[in-house]
C-alpha positions as CSV (number, residue, x, y, z in Angstrom):
1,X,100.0,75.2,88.0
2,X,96.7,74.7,85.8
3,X,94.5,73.1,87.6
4,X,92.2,70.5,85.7
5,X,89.1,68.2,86.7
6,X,92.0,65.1,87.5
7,X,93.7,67.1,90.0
8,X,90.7,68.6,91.1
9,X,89.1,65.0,91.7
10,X,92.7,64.3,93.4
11,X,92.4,67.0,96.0
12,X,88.7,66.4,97.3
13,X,89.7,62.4,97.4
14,X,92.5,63.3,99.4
15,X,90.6,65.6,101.7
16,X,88.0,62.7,102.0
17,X,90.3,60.5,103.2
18,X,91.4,63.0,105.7
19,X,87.9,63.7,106.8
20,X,87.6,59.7,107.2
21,X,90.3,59.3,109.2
22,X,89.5,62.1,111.5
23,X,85.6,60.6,111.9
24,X,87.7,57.0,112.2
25,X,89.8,58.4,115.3
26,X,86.9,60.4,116.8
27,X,84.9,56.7,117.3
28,X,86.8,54.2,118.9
29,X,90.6,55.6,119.2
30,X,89.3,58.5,120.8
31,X,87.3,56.9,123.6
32,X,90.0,54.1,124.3
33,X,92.9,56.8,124.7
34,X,90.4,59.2,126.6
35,X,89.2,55.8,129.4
36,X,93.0,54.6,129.3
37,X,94.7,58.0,130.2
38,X,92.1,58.6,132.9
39,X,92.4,55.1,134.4
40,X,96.1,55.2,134.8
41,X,96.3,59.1,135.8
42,X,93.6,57.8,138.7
43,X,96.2,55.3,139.8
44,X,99.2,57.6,139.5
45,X,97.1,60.2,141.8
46,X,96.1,57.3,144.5
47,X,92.0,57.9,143.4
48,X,92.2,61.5,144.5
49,X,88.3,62.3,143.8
50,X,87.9,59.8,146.5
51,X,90.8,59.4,149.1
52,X,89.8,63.8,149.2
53,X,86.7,63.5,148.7
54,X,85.8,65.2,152.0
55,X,89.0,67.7,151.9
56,X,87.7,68.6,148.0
57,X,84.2,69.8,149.0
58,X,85.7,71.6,151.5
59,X,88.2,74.0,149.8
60,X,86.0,74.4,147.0
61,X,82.5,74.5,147.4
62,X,82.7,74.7,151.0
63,X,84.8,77.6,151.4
64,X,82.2,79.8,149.1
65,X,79.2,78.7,151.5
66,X,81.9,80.2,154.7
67,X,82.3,83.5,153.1
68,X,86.1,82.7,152.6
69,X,88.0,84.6,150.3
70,X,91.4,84.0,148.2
71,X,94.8,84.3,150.0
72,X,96.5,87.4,149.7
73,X,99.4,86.3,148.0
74,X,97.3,84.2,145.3
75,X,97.6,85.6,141.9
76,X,95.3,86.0,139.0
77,X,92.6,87.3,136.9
78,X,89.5,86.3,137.6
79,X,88.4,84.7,141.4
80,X,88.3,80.3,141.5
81,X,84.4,80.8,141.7
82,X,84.4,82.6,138.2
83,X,86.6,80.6,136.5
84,X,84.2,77.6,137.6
85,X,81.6,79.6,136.3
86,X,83.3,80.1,133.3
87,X,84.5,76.5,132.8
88,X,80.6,75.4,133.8
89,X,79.5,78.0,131.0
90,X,81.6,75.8,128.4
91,X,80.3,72.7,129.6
92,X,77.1,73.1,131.1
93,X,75.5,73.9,127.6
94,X,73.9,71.6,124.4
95,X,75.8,68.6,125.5
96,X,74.3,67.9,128.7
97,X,70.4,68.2,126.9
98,X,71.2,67.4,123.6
99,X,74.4,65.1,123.9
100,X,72.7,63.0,126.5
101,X,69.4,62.7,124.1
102,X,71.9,61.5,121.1
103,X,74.3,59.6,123.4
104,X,70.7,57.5,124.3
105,X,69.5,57.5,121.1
106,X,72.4,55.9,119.1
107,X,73.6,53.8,122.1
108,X,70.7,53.1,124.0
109,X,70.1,53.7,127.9
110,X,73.3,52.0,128.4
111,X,75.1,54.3,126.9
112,X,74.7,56.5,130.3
113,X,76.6,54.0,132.6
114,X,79.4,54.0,130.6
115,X,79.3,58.0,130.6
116,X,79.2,57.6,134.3
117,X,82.3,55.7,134.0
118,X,84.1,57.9,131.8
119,X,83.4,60.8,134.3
120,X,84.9,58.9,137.4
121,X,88.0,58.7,135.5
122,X,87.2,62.2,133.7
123,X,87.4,63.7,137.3
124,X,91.2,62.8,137.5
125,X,91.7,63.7,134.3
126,X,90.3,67.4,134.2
127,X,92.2,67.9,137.6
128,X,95.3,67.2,135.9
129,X,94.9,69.7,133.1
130,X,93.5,72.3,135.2
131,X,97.0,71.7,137.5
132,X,99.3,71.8,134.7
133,X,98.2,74.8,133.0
134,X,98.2,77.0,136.4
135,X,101.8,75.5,137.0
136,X,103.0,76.8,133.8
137,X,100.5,79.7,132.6
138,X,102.4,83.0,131.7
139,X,101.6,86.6,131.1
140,X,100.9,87.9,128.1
141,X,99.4,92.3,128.1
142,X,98.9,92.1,131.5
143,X,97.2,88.7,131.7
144,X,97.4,85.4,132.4
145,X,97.4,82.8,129.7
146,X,97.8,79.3,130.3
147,X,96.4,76.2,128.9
148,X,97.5,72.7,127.0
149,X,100.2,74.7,124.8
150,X,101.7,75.9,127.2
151,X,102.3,73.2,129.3
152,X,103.2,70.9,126.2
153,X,105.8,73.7,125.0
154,X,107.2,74.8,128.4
155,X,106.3,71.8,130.3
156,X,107.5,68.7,128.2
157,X,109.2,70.9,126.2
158,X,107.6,70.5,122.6
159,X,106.8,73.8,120.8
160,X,105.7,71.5,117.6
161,X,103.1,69.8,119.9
162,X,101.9,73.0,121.8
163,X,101.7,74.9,117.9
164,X,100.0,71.6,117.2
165,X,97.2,72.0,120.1
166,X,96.7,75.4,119.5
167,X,95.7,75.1,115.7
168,X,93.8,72.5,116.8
169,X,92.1,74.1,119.4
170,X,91.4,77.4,117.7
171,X,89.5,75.2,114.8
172,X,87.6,72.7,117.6
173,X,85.8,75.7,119.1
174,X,83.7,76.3,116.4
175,X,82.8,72.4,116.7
176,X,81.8,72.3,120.1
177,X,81.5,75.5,121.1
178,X,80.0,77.1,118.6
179,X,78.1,75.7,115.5
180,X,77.0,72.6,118.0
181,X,75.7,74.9,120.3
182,X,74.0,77.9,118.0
183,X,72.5,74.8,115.2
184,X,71.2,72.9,118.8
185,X,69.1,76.3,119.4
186,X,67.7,76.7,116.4
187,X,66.8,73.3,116.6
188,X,64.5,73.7,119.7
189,X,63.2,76.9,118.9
190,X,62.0,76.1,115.6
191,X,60.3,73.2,116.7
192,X,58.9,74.5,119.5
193,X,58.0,78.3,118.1
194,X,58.7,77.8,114.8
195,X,61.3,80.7,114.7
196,X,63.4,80.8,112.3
197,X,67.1,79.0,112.1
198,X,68.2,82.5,110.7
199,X,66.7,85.0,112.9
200,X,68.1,82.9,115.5
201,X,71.4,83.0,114.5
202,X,71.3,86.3,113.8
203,X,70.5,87.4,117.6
204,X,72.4,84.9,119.3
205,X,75.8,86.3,117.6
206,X,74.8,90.0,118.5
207,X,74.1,88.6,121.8
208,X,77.6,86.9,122.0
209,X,79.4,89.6,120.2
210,X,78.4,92.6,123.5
211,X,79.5,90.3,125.9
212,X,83.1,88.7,124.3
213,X,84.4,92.2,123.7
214,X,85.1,92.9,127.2
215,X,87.4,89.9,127.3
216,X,88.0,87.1,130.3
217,X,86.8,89.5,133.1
218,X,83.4,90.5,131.4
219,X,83.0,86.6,130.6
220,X,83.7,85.7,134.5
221,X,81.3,88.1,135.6
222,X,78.7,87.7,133.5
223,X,78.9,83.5,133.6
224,X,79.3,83.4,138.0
225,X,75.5,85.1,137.6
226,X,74.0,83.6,134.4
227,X,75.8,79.7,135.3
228,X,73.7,79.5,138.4
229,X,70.5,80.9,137.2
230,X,70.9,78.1,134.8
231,X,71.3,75.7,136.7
232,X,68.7,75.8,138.6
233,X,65.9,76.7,136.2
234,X,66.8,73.2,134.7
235,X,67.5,70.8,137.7
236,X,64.6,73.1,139.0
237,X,62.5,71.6,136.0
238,X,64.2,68.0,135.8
239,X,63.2,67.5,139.6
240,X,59.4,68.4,138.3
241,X,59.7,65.9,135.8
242,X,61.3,63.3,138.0
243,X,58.5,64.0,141.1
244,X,55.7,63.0,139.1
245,X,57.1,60.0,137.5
246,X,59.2,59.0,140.6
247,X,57.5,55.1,140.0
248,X,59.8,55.2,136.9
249,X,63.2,56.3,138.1
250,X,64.0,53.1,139.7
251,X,63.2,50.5,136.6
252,X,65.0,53.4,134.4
253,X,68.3,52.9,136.4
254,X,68.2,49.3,136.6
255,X,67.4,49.8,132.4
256,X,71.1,51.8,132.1
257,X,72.6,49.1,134.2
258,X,71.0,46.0,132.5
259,X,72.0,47.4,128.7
260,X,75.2,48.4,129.7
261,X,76.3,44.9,129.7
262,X,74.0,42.9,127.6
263,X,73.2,45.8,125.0
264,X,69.6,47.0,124.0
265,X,70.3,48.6,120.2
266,X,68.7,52.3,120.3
267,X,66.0,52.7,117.7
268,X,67.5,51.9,114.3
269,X,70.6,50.1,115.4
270,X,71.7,46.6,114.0
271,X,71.6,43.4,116.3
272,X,74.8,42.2,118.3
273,X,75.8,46.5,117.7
274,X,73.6,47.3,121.1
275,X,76.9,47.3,123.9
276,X,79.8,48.6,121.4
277,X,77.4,51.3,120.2
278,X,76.7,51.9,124.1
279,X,80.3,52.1,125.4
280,X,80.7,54.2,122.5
281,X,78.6,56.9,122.4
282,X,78.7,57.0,126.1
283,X,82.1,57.6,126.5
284,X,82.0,60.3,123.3
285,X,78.8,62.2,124.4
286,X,80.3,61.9,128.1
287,X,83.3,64.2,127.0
288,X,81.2,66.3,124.9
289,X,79.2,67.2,128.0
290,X,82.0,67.6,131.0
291,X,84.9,68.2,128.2
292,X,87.3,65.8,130.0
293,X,90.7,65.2,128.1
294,X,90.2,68.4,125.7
295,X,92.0,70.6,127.9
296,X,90.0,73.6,126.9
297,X,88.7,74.2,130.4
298,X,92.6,74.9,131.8
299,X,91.9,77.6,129.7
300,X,89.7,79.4,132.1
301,X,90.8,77.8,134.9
302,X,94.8,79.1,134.3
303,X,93.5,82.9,134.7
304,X,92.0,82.2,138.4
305,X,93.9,83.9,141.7
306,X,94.9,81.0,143.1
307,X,98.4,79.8,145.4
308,X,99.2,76.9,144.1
309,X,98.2,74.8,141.2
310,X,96.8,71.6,142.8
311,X,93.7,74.1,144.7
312,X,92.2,74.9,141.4
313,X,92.6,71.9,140.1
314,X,90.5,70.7,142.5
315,X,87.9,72.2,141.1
316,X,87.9,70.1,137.6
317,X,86.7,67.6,139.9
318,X,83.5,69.7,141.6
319,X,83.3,70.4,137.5
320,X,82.8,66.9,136.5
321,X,80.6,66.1,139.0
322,X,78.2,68.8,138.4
323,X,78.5,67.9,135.1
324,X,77.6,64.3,134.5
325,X,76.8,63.0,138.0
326,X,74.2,65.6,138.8
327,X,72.8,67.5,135.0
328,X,73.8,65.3,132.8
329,X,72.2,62.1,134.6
330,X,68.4,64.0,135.4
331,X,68.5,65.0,131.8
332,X,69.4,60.8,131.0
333,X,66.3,59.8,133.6
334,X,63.7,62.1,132.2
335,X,64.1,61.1,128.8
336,X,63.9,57.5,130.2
337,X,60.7,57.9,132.1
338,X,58.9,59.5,129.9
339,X,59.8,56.8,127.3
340,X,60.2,59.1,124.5
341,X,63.5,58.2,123.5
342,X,62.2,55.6,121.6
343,X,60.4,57.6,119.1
344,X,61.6,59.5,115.8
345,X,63.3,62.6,117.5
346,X,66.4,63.0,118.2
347,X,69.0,65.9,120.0
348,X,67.4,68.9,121.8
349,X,64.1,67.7,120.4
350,X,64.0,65.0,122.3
351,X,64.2,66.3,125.6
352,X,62.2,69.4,125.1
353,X,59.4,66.2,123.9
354,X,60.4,64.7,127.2
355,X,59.5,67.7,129.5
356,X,56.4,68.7,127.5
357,X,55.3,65.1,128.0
358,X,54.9,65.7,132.0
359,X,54.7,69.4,131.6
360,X,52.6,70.0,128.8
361,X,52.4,74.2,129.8
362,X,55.8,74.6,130.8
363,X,58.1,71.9,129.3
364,X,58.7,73.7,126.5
365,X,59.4,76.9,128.0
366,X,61.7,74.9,130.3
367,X,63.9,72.8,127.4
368,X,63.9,75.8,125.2
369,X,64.6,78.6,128.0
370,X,67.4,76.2,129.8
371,X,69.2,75.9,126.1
372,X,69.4,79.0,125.1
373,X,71.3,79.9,128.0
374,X,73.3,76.8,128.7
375,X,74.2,77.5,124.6
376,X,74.9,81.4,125.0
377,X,76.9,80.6,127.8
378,X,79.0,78.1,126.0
379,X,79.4,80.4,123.1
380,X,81.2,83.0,125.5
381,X,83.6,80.4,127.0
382,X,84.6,78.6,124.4
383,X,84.8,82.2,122.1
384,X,87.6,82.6,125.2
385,X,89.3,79.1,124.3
386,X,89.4,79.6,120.8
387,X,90.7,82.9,120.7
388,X,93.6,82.4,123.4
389,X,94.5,79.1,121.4
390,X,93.8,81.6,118.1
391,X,96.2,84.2,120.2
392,X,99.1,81.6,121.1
393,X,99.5,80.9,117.0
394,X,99.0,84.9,116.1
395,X,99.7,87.8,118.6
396,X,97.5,90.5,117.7
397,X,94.9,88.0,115.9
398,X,91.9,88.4,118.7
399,X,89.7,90.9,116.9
400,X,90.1,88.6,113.4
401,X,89.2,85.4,116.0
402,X,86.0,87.0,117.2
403,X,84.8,88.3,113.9
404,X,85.0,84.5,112.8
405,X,83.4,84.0,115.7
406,X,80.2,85.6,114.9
407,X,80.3,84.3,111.8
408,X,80.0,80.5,112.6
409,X,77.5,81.2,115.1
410,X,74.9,82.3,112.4
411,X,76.2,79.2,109.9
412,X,75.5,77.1,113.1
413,X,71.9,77.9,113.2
414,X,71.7,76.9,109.6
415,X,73.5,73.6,109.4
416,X,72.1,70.2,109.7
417,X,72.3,68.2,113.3
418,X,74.2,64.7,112.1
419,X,76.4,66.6,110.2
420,X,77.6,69.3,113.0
421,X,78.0,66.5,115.6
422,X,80.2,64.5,113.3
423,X,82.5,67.4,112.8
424,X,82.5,68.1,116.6
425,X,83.4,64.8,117.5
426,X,86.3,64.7,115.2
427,X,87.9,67.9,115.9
428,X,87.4,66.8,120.3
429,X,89.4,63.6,118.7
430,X,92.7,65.4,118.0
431,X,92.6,68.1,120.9
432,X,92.5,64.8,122.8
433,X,95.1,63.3,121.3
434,X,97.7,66.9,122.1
435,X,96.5,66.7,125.4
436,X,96.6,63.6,126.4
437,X,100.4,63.6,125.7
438,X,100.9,66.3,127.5
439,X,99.1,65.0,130.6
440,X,100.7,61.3,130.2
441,X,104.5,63.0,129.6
442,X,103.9,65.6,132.4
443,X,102.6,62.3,134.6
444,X,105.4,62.5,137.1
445,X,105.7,66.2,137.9
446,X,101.8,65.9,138.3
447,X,102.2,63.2,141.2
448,X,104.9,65.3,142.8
449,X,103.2,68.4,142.7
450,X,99.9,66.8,144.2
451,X,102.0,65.1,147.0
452,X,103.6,68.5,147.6
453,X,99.8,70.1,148.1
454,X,98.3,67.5,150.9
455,X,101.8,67.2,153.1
456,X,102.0,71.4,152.9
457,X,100.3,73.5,155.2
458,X,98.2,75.3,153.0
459,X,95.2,72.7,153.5
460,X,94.9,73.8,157.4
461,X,95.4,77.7,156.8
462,X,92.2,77.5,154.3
């Protein structure tokens, strides 16, 4: 076939239109289908993150504070703890400093309530995942694998749809989980050190690649010491921020509830755009940050020793909460106190201006330290995600996967913010979409296998 400037011009209109539909689903669709499954998985569940509230914290958290270890006859790769870390890793990373900074910048402070929202039903939602892919995770060289495709090919019994996730899934990590997360470092450090986006990428993939090699166990090991470390260097920091311009935290909350209903515009938004643009960008950058409704956590979470699938499912909820209750709300309230988020900068910048406005000496170090691990630890996870997804579609393909891998991280570093995030948010949009028919299909054999878990015996023996 000779291909001439008309079919040429044919092809690239096509793909536009493509590209505009997947940006089209990615904005409203996405965050209607994401608030709709949650709310009525919540209801099927009978408000689990809240009728267990008190059982929850104690067979997660609370059994690593009593020393307690797995049972026996649990089975697995990697222990609950590190498959929280690993899952934290994923989602503890750009979107809970940069995400919230965007989410407020192109929805205003409300945009924050209606992420708060999202997670309450997100909670339900990454529980349900996280179940369904330890009920039907398999064994593939000696290892568990288990995600979305699994449970949409042996669960509801679609091979199309779990070849359809997969594919997906494989392409979606370099959104999120890679070119999001090495472009949001390159970001900070060139503004704040003026390094280099290159040299940057450069080190963060060598970085990446000595750590993926060793596979799921190497990751877990590595992300149960780096995730906490993490953690608190930046709660450690937001708490600074917070102490010294404590006056401010209580008119900033009453500022995300006030313009979650009437709508205050962020800087450079049209009038009467101020409360769609928060519910918005809210809900979006809320799943960006605790990855609610992608499914890619399950990922991690199917290789954990565990006796039945309803425990570690429990700890999608702890996850969400971290998340968006606890990081990504401090990161929301310092950028609201210090009033910054009403100037020019936007993403990573933005916060790391934040903190250097209370912190002049350390803020910096803070925002720019904090990100490059919250992003290295992301790249390892989601390198994991990818490649199984990569893995489910081609046997032997791993090594191929993680070369690619390396790859994007570098062309990350170079790319442009808007343009990165756009691509992101459209690729989340049709993991979504595969999941979310998995978890609405699989909606019954979810109820029964929850019910099974609190009338069993296992709660007392634990």
């Amino acid at each position: 076939m000779k291909i001439t400037t008309a079919t040429a011009g044919w092809f690239l209109q096509i793909g536009a239109k493509i590209a505009a539909l997947f940006f089209w689903f990615g904005g409203w669709p996405a965050a209607f289908l994401l608030v709709s499954a949650g709310l009525y998985l919540t209801l099927r569940s009978g408000f689990i993150p809240l009728r267990h509230a008190g059982s929850i914290f104690r067979l997660t958290v609370g059994r690593l504070f009593a020393g307690q270890g797995s049972d026996p006859a649990s089975r697995g790769d990697i222990s609950p703890f590190q498959a929280l870390t690993t899952a934290l890793a994923a989602t503890v990373g750009t979107g809970n400093i940069a995400g919230v900074a965007t989410a407020i910048t192109l929805g205003g402070p409300g945009a924050i309530f209606w992420m708060w929202v999202s997670a309450f039903f997100g909670m339900t939602t990454k529980f349900a995942e996280i179940v369904l892919a330890v009920r039907f995770r398999t064994t593939t060289g000696g290892s568990f694998a288990g995600g979305p495709m699994y449970a949409l090919r042996d669960g509801l019994g679609s091979p199309a749809l779990g070849l359809g996730y997969a594919l997906v899934g494989a392409a979606a990590a370099f959104g999120i989980g890679n070119l999001v997360q090495a472009n949001s470092v390159a970001g900070v450090l060139q503004t704040a050190f003026g390094i280099s986006p290159l040299f940057t990428g450069i080190i963060l993939a060598l970085l990446v690649a000595l750590v993926t090699l060793g596979g799921i166990r190497r990751i877990g090991k590595f992300t149960e010491r780096l995730v906490p470390l993490m953690a608190l260097l930046y709660v450690g920091g937001s708490l600074a921020v917070l102490l010294i311009g404590y006056r401010q935290i209580v008119p900033a909350l009453l500022e995300i509830i006030s313009s979650a209903f009437s709508g205050r515009a962020a800087a450079g938004g049209f009038a009467g755009a101020g409360l769609l643009q928060a519910i918005h960008y809210g809900v979006i950058r809320g799943v960006f940050s605790n990855e609610a409704g992608l499914g890619s956590a399950s990922i991690a979470h199917a290789a954990a020793v565990t006796d039945h699938p309803v425990r570690q499912g429990l700890w999608g909820i702890v996850e969400v909460f971290i998340v968006s209750y606890i990081i990504c709300t401090m990161t929301a309230l310092v950028l609201l106190v210090t009033g910054v988020w009403t100037g020019s900068l936007e993403g990573a910048s933005l916060t790391a201006a934040a903190f250097n406005a209370v912190l002049p000496v350390s803020g910096n170090f803070i925002v720019s330290t904090a990100l490059i691990l919250f992003a290295f630890s992301t790249l390892l996870s989601w390198s994991f995600y990818g490649e199984q997804c990569f893995q489910y579609i081609f046997d032997e393909g791993r090594y191929l996967y993680r070369l690619l891998w390396i790859i994007g991280i570098v062309i990350g570093a170079l790319g442009g913010l808007r343009p990165v995030w756009a691509f992101a948010d459209s690729l989340n949009a049709l993991m979504v979409l595969f999941n979310l028919g998995g978890l609405l299909g699989l909606s019954a054999l979810l109820v029964r296998l929850n019910r099974e878990f609190w009338a069993s015996s296992r709660i007392s023996r634990y």
